[in-house]
KOLDREN-77502 format. One record per residue: residue number from 0; x, y, z of N, C-alpha, C in turn. Coordinates in steps of 0.05 Angstrom, whole numbers, plus 5000, padded with zeros to 4 digits. Each point is the difference from the previous one (the first is absolute). Layout:
REM residues N
i->NUM; n.x->X; n.y->Y; n.z->Z; ca.x->X; ca.y->Y; ca.z->Z; c.x->X; c.y->Y; c.z->Z
...
REM end
This chain:
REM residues 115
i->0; n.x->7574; n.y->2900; n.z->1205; ca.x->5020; ca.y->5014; ca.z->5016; c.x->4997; c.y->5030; c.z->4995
i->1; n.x->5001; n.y->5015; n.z->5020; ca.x->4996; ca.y->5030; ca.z->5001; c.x->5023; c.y->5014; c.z->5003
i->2; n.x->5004; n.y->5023; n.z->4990; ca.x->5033; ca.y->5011; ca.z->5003; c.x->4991; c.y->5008; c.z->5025
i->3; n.x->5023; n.y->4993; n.z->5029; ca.x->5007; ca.y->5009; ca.z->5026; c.x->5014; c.y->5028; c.z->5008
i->4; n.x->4994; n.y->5022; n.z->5007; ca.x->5022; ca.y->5023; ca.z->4989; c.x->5015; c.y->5003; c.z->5026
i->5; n.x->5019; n.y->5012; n.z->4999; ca.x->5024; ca.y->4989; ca.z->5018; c.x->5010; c.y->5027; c.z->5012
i->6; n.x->4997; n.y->5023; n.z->4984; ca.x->4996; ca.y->5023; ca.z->5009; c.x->4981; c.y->5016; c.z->5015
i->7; n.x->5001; n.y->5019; n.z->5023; ca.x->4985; ca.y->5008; ca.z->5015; c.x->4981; c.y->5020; c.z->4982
i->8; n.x->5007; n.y->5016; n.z->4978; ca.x->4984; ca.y->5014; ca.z->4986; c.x->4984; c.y->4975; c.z->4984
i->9; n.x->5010; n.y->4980; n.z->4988; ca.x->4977; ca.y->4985; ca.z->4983; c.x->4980; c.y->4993; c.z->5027
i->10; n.x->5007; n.y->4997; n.z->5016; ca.x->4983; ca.y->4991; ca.z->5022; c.x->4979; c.y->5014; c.z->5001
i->11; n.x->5005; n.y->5025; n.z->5005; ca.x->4972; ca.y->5028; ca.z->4993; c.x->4994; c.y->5003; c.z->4978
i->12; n.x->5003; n.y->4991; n.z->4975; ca.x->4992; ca.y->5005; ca.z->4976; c.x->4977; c.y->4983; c.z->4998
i->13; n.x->4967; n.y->5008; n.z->5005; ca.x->4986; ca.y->4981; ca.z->4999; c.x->4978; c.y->5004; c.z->4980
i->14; n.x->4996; n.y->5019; n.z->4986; ca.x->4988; ca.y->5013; ca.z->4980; c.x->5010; c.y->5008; c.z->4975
i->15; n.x->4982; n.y->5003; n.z->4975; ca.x->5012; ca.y->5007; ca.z->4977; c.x->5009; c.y->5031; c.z->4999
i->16; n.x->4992; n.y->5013; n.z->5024; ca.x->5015; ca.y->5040; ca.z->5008; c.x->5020; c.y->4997; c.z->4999
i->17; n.x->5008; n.y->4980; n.z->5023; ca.x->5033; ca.y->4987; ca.z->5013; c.x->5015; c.y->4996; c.z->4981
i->18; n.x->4990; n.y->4984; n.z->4987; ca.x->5021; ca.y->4977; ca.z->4988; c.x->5017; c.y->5023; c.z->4986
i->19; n.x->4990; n.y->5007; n.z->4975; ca.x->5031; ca.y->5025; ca.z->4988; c.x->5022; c.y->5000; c.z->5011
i->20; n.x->4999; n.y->5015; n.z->5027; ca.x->5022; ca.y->5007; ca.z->5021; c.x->5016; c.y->4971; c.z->5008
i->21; n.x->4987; n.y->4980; n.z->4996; ca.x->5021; ca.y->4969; ca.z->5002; c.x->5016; c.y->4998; c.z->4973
i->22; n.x->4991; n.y->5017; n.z->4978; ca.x->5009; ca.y->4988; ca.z->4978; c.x->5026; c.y->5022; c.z->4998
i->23; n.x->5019; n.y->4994; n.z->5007; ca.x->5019; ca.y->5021; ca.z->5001; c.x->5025; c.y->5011; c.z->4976
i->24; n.x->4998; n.y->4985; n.z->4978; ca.x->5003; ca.y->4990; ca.z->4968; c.x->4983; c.y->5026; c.z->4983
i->25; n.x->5014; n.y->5020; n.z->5003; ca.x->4974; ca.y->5019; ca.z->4974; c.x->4983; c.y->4990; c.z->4974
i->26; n.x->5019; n.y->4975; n.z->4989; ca.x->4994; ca.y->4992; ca.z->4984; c.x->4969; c.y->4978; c.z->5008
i->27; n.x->5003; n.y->4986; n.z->5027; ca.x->4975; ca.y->4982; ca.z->5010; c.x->4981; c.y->5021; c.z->5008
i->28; n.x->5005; n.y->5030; n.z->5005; ca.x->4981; ca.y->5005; ca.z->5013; c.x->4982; c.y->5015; c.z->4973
i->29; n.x->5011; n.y->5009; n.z->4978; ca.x->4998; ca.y->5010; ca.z->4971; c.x->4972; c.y->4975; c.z->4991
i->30; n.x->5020; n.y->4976; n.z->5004; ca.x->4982; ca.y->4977; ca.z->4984; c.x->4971; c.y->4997; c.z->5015
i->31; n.x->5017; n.y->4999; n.z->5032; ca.x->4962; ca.y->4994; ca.z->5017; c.x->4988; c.y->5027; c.z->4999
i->32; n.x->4998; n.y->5022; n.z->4995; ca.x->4989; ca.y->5024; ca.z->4996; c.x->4977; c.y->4988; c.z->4976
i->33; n.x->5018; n.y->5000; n.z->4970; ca.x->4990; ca.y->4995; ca.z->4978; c.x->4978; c.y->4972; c.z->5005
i->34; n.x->5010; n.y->4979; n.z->5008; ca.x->4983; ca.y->4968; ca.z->5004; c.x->4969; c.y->5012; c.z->5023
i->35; n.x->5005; n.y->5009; n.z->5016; ca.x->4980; ca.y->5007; ca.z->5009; c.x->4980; c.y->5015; c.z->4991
i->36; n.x->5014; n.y->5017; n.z->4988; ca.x->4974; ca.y->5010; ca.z->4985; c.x->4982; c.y->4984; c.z->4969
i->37; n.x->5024; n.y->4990; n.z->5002; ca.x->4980; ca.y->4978; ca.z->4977; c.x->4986; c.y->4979; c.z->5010
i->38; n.x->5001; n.y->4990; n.z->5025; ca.x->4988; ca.y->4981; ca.z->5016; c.x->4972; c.y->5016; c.z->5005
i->39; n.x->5003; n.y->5024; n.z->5011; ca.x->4975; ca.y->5013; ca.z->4997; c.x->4981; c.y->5006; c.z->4993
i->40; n.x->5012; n.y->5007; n.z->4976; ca.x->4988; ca.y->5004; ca.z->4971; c.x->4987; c.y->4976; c.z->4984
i->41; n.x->5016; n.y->4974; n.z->5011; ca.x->4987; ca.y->4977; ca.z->4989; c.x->4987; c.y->4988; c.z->5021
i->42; n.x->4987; n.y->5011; n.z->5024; ca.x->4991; ca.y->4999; ca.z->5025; c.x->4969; c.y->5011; c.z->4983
i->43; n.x->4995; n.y->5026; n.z->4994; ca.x->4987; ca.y->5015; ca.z->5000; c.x->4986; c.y->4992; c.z->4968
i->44; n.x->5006; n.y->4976; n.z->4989; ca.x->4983; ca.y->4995; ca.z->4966; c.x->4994; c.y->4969; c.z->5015
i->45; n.x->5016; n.y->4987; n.z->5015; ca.x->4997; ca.y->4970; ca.z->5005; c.x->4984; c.y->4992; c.z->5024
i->46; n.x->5003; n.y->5020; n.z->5019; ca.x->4988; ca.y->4993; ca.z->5029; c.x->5015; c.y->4986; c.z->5008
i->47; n.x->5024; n.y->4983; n.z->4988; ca.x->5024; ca.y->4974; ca.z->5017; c.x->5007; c.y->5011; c.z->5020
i->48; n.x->4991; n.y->5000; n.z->5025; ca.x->5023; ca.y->5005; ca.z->5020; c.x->5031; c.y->4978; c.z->5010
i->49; n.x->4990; n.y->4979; n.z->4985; ca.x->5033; ca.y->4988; ca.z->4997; c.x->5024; c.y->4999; c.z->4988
i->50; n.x->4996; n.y->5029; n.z->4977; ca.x->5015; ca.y->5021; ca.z->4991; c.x->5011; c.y->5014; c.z->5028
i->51; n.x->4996; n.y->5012; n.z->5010; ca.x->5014; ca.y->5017; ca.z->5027; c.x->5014; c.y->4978; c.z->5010
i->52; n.x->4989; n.y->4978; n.z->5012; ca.x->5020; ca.y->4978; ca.z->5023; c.x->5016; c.y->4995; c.z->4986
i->53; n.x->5008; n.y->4989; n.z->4971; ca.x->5019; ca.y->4990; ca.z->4992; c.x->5013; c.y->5020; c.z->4998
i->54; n.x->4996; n.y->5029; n.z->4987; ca.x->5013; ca.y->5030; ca.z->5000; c.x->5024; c.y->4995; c.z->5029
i->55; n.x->4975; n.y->5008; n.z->5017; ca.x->5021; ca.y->5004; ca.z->5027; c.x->5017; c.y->4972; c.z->5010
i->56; n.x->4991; n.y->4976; n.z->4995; ca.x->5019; ca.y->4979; ca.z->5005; c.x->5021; c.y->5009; c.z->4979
i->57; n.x->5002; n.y->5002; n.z->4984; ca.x->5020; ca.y->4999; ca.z->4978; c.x->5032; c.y->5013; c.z->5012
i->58; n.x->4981; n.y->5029; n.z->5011; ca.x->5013; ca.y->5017; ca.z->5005; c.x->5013; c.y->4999; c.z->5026
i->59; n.x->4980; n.y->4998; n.z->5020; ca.x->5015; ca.y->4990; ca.z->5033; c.x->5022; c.y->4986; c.z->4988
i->60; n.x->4998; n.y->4973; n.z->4985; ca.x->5033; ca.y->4984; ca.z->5001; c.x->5020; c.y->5027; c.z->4983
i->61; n.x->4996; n.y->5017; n.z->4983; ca.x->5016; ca.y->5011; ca.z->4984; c.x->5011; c.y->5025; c.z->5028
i->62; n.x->4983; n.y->5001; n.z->5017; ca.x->5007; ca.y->5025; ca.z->5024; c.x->5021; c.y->4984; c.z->5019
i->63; n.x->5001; n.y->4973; n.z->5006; ca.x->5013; ca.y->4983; ca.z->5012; c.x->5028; c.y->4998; c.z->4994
i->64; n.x->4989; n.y->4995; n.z->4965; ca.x->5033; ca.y->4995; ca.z->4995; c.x->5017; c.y->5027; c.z->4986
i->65; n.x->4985; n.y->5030; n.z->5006; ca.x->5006; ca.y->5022; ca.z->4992; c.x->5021; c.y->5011; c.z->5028
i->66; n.x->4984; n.y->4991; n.z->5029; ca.x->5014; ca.y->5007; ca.z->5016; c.x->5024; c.y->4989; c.z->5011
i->67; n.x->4989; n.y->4968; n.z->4995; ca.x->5023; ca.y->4983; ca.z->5004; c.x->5026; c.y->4999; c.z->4978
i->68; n.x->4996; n.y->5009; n.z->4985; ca.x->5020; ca.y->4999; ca.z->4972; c.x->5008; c.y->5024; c.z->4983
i->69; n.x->4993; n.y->5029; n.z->5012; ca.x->4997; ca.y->5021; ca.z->4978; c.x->5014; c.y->4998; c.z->4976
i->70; n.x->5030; n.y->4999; n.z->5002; ca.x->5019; ca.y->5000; ca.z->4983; c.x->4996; c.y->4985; c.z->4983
i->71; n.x->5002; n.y->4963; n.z->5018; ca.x->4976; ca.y->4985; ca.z->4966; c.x->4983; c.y->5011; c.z->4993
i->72; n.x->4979; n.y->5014; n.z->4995; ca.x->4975; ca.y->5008; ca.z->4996; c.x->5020; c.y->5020; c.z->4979
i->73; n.x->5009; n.y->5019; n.z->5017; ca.x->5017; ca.y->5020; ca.z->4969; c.x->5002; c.y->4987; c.z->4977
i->74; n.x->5030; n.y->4982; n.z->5002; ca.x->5005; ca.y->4975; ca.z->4981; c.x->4988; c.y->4985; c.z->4979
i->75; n.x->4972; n.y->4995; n.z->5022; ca.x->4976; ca.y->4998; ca.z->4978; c.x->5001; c.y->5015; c.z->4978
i->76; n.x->4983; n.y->5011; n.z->5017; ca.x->4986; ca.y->5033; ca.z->4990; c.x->5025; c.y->5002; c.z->4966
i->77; n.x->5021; n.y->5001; n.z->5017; ca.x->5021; ca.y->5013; ca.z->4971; c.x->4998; c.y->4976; c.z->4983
i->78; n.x->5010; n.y->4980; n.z->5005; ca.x->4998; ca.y->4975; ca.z->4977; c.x->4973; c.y->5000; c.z->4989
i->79; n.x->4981; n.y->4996; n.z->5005; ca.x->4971; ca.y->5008; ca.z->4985; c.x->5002; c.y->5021; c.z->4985
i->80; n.x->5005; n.y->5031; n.z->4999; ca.x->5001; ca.y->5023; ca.z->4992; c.x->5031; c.y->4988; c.z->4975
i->81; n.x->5014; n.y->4983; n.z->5004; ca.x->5018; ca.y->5004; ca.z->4969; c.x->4994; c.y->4978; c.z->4979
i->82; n.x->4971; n.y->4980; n.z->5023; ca.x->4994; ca.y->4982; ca.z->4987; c.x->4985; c.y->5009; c.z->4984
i->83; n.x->4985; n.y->5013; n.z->5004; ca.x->4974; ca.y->5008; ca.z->4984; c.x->5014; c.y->5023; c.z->4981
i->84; n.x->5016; n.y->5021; n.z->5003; ca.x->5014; ca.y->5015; ca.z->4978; c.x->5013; c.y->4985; c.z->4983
i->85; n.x->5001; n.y->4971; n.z->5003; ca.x->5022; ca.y->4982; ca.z->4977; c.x->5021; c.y->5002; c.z->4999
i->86; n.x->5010; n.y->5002; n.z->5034; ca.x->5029; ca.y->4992; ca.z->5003; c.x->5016; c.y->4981; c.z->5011
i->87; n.x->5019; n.y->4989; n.z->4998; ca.x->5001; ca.y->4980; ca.z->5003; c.x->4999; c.y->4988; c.z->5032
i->88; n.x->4994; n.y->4986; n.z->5011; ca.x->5002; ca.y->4991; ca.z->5023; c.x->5010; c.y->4981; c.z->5010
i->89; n.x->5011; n.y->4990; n.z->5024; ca.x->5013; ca.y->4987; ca.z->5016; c.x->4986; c.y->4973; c.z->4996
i->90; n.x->5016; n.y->4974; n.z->4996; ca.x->4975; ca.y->4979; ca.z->5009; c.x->5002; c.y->4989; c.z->5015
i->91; n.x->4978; n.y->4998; n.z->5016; ca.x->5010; ca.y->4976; ca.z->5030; c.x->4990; c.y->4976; c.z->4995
i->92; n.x->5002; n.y->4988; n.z->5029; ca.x->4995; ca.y->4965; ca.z->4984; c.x->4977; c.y->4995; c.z->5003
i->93; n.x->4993; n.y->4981; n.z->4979; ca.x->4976; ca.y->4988; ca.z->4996; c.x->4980; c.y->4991; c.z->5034
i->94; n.x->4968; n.y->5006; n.z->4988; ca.x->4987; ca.y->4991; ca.z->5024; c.x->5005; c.y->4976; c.z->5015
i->95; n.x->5003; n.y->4989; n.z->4981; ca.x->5002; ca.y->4955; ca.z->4999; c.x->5021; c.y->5005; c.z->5014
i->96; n.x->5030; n.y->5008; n.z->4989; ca.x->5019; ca.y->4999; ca.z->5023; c.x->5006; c.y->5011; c.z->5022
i->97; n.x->4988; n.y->5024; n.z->5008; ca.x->5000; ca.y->5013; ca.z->5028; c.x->4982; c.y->4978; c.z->5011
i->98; n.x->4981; n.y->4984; n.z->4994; ca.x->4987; ca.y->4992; ca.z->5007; c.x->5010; c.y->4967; c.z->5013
i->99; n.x->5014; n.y->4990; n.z->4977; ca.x->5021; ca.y->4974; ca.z->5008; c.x->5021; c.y->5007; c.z->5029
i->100; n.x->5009; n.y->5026; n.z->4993; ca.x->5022; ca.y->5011; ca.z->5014; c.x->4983; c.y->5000; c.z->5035
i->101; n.x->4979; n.y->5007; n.z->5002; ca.x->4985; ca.y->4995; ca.z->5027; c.x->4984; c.y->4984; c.z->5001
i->102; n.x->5012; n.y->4971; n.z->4982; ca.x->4985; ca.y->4965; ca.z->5015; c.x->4983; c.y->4997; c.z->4981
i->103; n.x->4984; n.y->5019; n.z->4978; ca.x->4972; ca.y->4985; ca.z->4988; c.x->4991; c.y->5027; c.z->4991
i->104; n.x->5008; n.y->4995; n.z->4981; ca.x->4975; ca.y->5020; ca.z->4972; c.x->4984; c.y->5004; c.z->5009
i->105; n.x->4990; n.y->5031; n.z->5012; ca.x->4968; ca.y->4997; ca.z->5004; c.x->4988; c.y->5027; c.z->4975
i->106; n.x->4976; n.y->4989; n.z->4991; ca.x->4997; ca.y->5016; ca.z->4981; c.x->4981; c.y->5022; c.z->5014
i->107; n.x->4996; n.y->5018; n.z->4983; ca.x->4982; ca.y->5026; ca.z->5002; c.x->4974; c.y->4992; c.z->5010
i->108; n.x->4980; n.y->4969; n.z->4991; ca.x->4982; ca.y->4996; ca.z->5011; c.x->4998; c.y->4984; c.z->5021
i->109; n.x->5021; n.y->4991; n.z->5017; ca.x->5007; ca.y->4986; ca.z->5023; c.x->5005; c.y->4973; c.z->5002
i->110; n.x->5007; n.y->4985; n.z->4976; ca.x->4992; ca.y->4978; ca.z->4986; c.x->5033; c.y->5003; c.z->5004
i->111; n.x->5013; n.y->4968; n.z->5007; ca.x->5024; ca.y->4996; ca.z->5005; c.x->5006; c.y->5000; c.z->4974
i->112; n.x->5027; n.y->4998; n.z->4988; ca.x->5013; ca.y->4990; ca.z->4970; c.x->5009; c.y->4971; c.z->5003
i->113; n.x->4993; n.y->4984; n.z->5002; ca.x->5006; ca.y->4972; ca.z->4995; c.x->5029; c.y->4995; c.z->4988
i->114; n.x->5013; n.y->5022; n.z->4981; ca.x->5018; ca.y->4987; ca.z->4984; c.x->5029; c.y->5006; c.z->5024
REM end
């Protein structure tokens, strides 16, 4: 499944020039600044060009849900930033149970949870 963008600017965002300007989060556009250039850089010792596709897939969904959600994306952004300073954070609920809570555990590798 491919992220669908729902906005008329993701719509024209069809290159890695574009994309930035979808990421509307200083903080996403800070991180895809930085990730790209290390994709490059590990472009340029590896020859992988499937370093870049996964780069820019990664990112198109993160531009999706930057436009569709800014404020979440803030939220993020801040809960990460007091997580990593070692402060304390909010806890939400477990994967397993958001996951019960909408019919069936589905895990991270697409593999239902049986329990």
């Amino acid at each position: 499944m491919t992220a669908q963008p729902h906005d008329s600017h993701l719509r024209r965002c069809t290159s890695a020039r574009e994309e930035p300007a979808a990421l509307v989060v200083p903080e996403d556009r800070d991180a895809s600044d930085a990730g790209l250039k290390a994709v490059l850089d590990e472009v340029g010792v590896s020859l992988d060009l499937g370093a870049p596709n996964a780069f820019a897939h990664r990112w198109w969904i993160s531009a999706c849900d930057s436009a569709k959600d800014p404020e979440g994306r803030r939220r993020m952004h801040a809960q990460a930033g007091r997580a990593l300073a070692g402060d304390p954070v909010p806890q939400g609920r477990p994967w397993r149970e958001m996951g019960r809570l909408a019919g069936g555990a589905v895990l991270c590798t697409g593999a239902r949870d049986a329990s």
